[in-house]
N, C-alpha and C positions, 0 to 999 in steps of 0.2 A: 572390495568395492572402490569403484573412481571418483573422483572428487564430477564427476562428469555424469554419475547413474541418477536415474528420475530419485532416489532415495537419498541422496547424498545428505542431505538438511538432517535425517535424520542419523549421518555420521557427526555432526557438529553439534552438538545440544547447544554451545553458545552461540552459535549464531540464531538460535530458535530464540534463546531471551533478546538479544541483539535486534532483531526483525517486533518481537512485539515489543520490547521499550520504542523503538523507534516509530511501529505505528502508533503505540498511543500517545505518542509527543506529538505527532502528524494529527491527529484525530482532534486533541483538544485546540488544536491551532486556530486561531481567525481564519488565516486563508482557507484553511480543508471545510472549516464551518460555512464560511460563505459561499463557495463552490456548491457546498451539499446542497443549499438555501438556492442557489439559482439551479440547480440541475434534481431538484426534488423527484419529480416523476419518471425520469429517465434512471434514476438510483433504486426504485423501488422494487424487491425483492434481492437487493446483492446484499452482503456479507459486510461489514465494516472491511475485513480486510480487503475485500474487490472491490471495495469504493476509496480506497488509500490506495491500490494499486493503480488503479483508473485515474487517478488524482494524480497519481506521479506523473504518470505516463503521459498524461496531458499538459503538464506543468514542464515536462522535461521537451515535449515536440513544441512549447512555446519558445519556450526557452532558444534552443535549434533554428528559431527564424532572426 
């Protein structure tokens, strides 16, 4: 298996604790809380972790400008 196959994640167990200590440090944060708090309806039906991804993701193209 490559470090490049759709499974790869499950070649690494630590990067699997790594990924959830890290979102639940993200999750409890102010910023990720006040995001959720203005983007309430647009969040509704995702996943904590596809709302921590959507978070980065939008936190990182701010970032980028």
């Amino acid at each position: 298996m490559t470090p490049t196959s759709a499974a790869s994640n499950l070649q690494y167990p630590a990067d699997t604790e790594i990924w959830y200590s890290l979102k639940c440090a993200i999750a409890a944060s102010s910023g990720f809380q006040r995001w959720q708090l203005e983007r309430n309806t647009q969040l509704q039906g995702l996943l904590l972790e596809q709302q921590v991804q959507k978070y980065l993701r939008e936190t990182l193209e701010t970032l980028a400008y």
